[in-house]
FITISE-254370 format. One line per field, with one value per residue: x negated, y negated, z negated of N, C-alpha, C, CB in turn. Coordinates in nm, 4 decimals, m for minus. Glycine has a CB too. Layout:
// FITISE-254370
n.xx	X / ...
n.yy	Y / ...
n.zz	Z / ...
ca.xx	X / ...
ca.yy	Y / ...
ca.zz	Z / ...
c.xx	X / ...
c.yy	Y / ...
c.zz	Z / ...
cb.xx	X / ...
cb.yy	Y / ...
cb.zz	Z / ...
// end
This chain:
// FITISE-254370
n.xx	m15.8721 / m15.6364 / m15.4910 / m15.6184 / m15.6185 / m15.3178 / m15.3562 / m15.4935 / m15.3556 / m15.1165 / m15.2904 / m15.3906 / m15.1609 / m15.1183 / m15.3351 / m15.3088 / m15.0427 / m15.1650 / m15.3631 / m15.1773 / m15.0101 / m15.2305 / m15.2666 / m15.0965 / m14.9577 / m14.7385 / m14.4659 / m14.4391 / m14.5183 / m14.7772 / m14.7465 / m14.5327 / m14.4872 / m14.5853 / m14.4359 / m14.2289 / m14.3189 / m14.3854 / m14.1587 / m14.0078 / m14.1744 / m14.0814 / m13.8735 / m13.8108 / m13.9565 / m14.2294 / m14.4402 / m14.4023 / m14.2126 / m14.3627 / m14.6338 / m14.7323 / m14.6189 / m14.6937 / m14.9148 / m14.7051 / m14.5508 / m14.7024 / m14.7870 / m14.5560 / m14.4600 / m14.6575 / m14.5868 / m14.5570 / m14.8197 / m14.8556 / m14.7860 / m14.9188 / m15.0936 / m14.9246 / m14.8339 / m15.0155 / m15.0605 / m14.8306 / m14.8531 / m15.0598 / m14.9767 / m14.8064 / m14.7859 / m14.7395 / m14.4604 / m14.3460 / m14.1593 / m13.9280 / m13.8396 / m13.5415 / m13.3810 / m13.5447 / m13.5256 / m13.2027 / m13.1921 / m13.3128 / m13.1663 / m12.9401 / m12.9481 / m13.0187 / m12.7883 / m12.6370 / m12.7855 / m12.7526 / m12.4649 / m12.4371 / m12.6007 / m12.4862 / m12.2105 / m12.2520 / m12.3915 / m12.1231 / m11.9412 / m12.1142 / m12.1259 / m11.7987 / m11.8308 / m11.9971 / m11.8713 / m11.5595 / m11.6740 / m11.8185 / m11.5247 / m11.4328 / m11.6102 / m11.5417 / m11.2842 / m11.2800 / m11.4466
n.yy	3.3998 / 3.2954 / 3.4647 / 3.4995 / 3.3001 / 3.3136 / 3.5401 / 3.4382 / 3.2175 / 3.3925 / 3.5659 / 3.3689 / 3.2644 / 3.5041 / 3.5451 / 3.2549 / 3.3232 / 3.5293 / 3.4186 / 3.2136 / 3.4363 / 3.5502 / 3.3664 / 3.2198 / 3.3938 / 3.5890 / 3.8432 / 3.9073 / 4.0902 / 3.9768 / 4.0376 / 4.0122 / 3.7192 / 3.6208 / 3.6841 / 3.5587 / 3.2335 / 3.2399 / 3.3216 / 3.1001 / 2.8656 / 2.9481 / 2.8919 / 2.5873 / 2.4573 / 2.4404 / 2.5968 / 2.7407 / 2.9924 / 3.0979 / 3.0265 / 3.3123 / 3.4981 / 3.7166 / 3.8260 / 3.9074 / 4.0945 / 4.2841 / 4.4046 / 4.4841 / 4.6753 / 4.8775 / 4.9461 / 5.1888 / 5.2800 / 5.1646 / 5.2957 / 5.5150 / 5.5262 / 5.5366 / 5.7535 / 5.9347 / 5.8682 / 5.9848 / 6.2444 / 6.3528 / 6.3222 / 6.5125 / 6.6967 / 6.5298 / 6.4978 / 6.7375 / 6.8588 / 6.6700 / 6.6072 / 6.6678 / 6.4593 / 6.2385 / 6.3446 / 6.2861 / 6.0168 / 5.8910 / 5.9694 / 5.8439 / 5.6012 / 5.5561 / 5.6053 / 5.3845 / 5.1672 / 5.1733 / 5.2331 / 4.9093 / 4.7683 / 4.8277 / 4.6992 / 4.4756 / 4.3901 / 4.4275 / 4.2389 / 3.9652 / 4.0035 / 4.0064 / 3.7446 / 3.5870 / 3.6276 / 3.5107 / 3.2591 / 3.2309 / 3.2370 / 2.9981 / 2.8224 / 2.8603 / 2.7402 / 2.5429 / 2.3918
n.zz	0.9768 / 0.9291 / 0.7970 / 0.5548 / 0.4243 / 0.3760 / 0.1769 / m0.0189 / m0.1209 / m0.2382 / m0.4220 / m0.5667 / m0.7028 / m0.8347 / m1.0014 / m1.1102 / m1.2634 / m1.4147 / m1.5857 / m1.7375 / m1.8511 / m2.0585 / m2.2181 / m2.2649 / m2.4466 / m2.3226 / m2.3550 / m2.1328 / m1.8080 / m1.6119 / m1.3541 / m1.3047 / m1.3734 / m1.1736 / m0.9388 / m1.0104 / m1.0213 / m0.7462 / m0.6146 / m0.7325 / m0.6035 / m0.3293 / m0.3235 / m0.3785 / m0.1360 / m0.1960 / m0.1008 / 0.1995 / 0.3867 / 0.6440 / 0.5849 / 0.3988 / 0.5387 / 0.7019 / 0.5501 / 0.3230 / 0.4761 / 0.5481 / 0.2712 / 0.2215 / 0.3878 / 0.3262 / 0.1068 / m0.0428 / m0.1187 / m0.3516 / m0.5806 / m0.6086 / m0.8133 / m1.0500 / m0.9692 / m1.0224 / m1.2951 / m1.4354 / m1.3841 / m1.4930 / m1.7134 / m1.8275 / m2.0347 / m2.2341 / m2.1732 / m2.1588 / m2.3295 / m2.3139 / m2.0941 / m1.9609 / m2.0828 / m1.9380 / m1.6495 / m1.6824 / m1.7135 / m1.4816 / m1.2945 / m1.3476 / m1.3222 / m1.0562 / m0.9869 / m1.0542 / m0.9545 / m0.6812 / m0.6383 / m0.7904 / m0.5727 / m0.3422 / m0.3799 / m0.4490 / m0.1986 / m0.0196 / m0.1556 / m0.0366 / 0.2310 / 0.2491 / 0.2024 / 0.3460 / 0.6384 / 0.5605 / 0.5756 / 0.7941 / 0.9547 / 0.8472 / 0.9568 / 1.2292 / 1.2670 / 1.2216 / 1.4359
ca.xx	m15.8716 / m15.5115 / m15.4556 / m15.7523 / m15.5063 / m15.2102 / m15.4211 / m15.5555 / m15.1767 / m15.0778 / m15.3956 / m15.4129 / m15.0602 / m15.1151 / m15.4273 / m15.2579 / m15.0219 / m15.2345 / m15.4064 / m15.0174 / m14.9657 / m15.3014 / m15.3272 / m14.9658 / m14.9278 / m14.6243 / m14.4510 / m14.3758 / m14.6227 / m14.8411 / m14.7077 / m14.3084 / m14.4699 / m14.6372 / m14.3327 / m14.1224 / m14.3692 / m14.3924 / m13.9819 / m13.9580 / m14.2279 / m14.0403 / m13.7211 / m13.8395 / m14.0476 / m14.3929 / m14.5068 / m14.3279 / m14.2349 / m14.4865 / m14.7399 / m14.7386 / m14.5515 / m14.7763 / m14.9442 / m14.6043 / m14.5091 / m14.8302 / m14.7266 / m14.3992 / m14.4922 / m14.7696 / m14.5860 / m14.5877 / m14.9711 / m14.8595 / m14.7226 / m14.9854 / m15.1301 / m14.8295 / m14.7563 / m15.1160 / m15.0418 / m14.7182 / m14.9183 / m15.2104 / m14.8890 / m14.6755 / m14.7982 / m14.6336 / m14.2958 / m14.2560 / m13.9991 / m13.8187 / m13.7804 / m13.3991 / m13.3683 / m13.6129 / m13.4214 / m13.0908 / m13.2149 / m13.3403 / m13.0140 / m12.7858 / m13.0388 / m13.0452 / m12.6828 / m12.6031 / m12.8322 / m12.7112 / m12.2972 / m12.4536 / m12.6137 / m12.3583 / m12.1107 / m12.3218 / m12.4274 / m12.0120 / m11.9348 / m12.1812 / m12.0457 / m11.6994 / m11.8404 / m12.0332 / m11.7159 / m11.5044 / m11.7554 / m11.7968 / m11.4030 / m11.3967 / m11.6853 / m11.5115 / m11.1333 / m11.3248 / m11.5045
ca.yy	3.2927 / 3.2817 / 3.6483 / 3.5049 / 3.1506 / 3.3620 / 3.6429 / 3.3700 / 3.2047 / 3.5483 / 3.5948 / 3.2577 / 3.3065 / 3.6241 / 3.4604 / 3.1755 / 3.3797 / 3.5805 / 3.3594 / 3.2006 / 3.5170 / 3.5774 / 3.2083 / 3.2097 / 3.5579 / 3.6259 / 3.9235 / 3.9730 / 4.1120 / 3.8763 / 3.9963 / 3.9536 / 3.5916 / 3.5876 / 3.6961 / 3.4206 / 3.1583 / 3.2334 / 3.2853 / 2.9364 / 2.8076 / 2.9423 / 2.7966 / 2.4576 / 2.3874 / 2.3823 / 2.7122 / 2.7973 / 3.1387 / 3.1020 / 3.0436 / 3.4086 / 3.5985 / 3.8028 / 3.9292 / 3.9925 / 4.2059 / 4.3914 / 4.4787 / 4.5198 / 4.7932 / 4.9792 / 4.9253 / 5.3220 / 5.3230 / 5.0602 / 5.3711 / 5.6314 / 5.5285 / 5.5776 / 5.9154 / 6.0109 / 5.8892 / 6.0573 / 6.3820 / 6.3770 / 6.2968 / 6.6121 / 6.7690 / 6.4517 / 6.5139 / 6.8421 / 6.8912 / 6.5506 / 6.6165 / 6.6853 / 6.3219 / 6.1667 / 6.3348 / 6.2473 / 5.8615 / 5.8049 / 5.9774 / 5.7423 / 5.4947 / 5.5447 / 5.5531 / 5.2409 / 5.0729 / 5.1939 / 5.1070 / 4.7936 / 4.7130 / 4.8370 / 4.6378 / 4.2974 / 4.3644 / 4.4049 / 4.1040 / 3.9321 / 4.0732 / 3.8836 / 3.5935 / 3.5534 / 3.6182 / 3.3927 / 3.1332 / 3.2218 / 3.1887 / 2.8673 / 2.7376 / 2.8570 / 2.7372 / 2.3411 / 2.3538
ca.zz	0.8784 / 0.8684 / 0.7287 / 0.4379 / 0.3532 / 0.2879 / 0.0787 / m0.1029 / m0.1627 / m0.3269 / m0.5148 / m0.6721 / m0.7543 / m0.9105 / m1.0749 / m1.2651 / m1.3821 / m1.5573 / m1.7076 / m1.7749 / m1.9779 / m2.1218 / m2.2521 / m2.3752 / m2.4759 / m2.3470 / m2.3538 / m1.9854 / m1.7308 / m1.5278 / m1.2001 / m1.3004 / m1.3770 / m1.0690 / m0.8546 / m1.0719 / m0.9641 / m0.6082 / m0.5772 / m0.7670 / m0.4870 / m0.2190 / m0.3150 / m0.3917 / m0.0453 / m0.1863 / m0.0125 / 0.2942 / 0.4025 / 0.7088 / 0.4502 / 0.3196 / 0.6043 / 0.7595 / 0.4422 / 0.2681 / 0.5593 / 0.5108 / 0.1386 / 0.1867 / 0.4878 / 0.2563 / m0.1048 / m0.1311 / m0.1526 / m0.5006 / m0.6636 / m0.5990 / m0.9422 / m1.1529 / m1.0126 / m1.1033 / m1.4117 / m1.4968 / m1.3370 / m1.5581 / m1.8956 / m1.8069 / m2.1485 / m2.3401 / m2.0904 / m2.1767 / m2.3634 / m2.2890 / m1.8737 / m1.9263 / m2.0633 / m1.8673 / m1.5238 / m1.6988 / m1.6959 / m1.3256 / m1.2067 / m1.3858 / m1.2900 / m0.9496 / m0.9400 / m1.1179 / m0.8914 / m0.5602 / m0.6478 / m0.7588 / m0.4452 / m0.2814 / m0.4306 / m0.3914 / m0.0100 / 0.0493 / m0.1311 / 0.0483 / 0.3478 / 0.3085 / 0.1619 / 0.4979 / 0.6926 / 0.5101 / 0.5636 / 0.9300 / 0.9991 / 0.8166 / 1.0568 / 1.3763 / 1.2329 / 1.1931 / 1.5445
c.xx	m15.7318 / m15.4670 / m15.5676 / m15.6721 / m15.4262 / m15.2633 / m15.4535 / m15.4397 / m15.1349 / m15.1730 / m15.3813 / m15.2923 / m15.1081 / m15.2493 / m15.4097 / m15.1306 / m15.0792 / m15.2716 / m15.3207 / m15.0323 / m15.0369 / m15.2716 / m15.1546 / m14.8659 / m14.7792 / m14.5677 / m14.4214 / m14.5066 / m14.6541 / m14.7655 / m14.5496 / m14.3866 / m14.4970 / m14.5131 / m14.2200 / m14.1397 / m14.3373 / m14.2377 / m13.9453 / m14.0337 / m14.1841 / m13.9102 / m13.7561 / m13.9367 / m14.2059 / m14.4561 / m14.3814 / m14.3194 / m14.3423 / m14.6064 / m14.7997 / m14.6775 / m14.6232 / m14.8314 / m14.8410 / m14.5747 / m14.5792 / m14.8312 / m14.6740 / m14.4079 / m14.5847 / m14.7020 / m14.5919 / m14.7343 / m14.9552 / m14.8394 / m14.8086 / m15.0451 / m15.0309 / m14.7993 / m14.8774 / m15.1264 / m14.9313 / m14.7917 / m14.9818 / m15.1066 / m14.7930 / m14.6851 / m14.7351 / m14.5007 / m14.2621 / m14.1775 / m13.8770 / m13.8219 / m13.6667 / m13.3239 / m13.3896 / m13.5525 / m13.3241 / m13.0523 / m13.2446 / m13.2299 / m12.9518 / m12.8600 / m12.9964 / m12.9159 / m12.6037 / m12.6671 / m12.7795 / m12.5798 / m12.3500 / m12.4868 / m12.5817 / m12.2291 / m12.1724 / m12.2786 / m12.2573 / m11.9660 / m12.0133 / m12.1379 / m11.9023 / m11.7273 / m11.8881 / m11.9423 / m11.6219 / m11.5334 / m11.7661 / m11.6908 / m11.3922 / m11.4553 / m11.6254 / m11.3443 / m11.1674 / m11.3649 / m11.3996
c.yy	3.2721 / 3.3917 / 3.5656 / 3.3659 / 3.2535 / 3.4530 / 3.5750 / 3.2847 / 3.2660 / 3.5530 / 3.4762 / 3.2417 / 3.4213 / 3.5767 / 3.3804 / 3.2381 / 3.4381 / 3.5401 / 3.2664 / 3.2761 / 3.5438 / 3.4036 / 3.1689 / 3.3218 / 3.5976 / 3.7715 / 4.0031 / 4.0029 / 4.0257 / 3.8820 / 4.0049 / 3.7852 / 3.5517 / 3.5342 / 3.5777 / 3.3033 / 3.1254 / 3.2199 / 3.0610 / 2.8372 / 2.7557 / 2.8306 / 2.6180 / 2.4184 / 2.3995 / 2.4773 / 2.7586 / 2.9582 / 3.1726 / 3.0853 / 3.1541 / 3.4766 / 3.6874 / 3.8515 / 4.0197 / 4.0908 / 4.2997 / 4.4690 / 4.5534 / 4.6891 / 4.9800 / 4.9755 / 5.0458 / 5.3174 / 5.2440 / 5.1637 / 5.4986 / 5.6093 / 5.5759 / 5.6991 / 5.9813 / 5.9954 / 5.9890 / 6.2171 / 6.4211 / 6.3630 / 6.4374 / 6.6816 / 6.7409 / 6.4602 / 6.5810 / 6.8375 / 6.7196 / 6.5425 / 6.6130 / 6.5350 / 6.2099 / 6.1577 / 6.2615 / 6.0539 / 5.8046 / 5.8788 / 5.8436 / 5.6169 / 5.4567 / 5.5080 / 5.4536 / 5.1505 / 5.0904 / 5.1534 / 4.9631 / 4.6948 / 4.7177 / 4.7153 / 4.4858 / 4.3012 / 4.3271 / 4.2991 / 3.9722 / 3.9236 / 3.9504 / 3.7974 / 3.5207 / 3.5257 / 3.5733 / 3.2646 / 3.1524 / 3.1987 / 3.0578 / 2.8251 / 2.7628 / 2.8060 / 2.5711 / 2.3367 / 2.2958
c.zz	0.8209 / 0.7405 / 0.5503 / 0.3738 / 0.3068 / 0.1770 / m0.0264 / m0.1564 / m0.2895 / m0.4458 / m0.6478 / m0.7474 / m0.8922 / m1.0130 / m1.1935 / m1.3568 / m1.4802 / m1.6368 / m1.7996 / m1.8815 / m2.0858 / m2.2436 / m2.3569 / m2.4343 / m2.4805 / m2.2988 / m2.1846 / m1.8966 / m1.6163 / m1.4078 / m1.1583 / m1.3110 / m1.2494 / m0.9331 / m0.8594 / m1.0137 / m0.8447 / m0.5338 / m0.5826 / m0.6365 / m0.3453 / m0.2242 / m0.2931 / m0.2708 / m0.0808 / m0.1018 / 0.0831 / 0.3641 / 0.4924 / 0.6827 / 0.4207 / 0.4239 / 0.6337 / 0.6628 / 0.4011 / 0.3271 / 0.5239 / 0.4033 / 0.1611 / 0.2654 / 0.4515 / 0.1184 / m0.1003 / m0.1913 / m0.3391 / m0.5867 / m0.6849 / m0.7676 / m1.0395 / m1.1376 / m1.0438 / m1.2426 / m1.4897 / m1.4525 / m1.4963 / m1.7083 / m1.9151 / m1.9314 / m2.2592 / m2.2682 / m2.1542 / m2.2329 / m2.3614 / m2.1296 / m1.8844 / m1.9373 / m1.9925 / m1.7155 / m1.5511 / m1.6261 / m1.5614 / m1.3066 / m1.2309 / m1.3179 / m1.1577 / m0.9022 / m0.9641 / m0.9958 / m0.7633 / m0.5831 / m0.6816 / m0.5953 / m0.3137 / m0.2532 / m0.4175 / m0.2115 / 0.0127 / m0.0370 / m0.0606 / 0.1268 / 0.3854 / 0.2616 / 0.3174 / 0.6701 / 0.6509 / 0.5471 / 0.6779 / 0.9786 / 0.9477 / 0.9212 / 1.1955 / 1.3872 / 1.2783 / 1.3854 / 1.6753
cb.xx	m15.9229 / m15.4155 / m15.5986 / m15.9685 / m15.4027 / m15.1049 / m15.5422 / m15.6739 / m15.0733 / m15.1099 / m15.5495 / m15.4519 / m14.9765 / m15.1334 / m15.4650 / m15.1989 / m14.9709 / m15.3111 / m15.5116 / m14.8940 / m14.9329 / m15.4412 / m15.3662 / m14.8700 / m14.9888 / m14.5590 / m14.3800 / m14.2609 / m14.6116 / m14.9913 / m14.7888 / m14.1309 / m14.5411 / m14.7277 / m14.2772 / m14.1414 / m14.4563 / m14.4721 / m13.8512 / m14.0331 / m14.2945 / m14.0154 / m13.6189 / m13.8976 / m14.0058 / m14.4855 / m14.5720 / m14.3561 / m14.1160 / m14.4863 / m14.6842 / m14.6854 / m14.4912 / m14.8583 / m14.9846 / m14.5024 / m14.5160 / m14.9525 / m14.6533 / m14.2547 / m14.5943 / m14.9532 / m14.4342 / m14.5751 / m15.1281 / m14.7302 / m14.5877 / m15.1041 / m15.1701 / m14.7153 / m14.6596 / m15.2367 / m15.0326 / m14.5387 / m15.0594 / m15.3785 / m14.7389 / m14.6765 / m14.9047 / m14.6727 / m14.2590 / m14.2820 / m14.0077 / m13.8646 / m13.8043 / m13.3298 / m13.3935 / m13.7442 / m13.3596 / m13.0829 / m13.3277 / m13.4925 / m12.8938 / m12.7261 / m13.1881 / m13.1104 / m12.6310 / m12.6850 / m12.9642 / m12.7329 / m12.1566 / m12.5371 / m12.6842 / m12.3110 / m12.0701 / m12.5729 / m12.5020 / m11.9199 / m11.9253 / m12.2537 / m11.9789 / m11.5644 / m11.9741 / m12.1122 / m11.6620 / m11.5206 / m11.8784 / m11.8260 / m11.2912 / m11.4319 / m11.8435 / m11.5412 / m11.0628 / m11.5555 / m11.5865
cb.yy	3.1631 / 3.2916 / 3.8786 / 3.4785 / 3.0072 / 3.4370 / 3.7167 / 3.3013 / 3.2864 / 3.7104 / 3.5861 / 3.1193 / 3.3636 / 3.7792 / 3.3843 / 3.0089 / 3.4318 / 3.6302 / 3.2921 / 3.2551 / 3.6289 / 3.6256 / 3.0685 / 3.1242 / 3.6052 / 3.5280 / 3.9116 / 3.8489 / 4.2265 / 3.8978 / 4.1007 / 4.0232 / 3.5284 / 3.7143 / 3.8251 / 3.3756 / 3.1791 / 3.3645 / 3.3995 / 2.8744 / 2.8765 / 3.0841 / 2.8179 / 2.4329 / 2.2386 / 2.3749 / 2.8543 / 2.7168 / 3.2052 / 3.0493 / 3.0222 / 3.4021 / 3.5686 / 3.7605 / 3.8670 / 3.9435 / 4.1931 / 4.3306 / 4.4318 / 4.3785 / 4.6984 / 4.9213 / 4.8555 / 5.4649 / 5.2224 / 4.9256 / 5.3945 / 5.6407 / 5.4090 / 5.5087 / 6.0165 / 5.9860 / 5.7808 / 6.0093 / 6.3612 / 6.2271 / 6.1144 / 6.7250 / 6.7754 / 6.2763 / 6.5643 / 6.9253 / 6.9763 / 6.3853 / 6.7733 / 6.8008 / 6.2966 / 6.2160 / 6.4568 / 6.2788 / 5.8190 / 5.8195 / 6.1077 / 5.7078 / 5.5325 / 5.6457 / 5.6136 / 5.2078 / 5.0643 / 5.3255 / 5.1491 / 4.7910 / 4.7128 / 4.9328 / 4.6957 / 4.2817 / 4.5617 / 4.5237 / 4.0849 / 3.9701 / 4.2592 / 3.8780 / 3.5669 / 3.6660 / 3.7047 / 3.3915 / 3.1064 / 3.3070 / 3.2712 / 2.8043 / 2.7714 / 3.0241 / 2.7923 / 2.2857 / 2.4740
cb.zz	0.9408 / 0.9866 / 0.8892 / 0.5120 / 0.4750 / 0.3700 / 0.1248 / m0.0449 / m0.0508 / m0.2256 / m0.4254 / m0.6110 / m0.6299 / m0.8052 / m1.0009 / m1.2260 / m1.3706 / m1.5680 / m1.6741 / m1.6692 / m1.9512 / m2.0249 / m2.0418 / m2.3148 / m2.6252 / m2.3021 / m2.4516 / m1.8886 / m1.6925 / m1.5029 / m1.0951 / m1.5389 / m1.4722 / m1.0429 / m0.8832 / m1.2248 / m0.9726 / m0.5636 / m0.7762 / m0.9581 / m0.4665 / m0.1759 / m0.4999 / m0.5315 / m0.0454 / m0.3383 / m0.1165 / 0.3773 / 0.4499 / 0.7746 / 0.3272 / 0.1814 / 0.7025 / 0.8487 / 0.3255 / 0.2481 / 0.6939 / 0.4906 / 0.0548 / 0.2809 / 0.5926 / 0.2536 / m0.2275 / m0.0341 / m0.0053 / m0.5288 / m0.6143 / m0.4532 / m0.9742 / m1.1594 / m0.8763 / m1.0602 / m1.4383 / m1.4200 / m1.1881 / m1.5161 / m1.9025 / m1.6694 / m2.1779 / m2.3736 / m1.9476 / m2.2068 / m2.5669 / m2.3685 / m1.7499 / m2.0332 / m2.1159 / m1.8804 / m1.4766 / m1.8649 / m1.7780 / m1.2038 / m1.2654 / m1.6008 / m1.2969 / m0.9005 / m0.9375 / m1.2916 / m0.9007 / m0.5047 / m0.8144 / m0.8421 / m0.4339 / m0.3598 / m0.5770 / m0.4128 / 0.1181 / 0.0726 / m0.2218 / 0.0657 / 0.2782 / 0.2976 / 0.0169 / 0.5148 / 0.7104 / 0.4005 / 0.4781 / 0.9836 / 0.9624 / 0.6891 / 1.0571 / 1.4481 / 1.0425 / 1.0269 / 1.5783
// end
């Protein structure tokens, strides 16, 4: 019953967005609104992470199976690739490596922000 509350959390989430986007035709996809929602939720108290934990895990654990569609799609498009693959590689490289120094470069500020903020708290005690 629990596992069927949080599913139903998520769902109804993912639910009013849609009908969010359908209803106010906006340009962004239901389940960026969805995700928006549920962030704004979390932050603000109304849904608690123990609320949704145990599903999310469950996602988060299986998200490859989320992608099996897109690579049957890009499979079944390789005829419209052809001759743009050299661009198309070009773009997830740079991609990939933009995003990795980025999140690089966060996590280690992060890093001493957390240790900054831990020596202050053991400097006061």
């Amino acid at each position: 019953m629990k596992i069927l509350r949080q599913m139903g959390i998520i769902f109804g989430i993912l639910f009013g967005s849609h009908i969010l986007q359908k209803s106010l035709g906006l340009p962004i996809p239901s389940t960026v609104i969805g995700m928006i929602i549920l962030l704004i939720c979390l932050l603000s108290g109304v849904i608690k992470l123990e609320m949704i934990e145990e599903v999310s895990k469950f996602l988060l654990d299986h998200l490859i199976f989320f992608f099996i569609p897109a690579g049957v799609g890009i499979m079944t498009s390789v005829d419209m690739i052809g001759d743009k693959w050299l661009s198309i590689l070009i773009v997830i490289v740079l991609s990939t490596i933009i995003t990795m120094v980025v999140t690089g470069l966060t996590v280690q500020a992060l890093a001493k922000k957390s240790k900054k903020k831990l020596k202050g708290e053991n400097v006061n005690d």
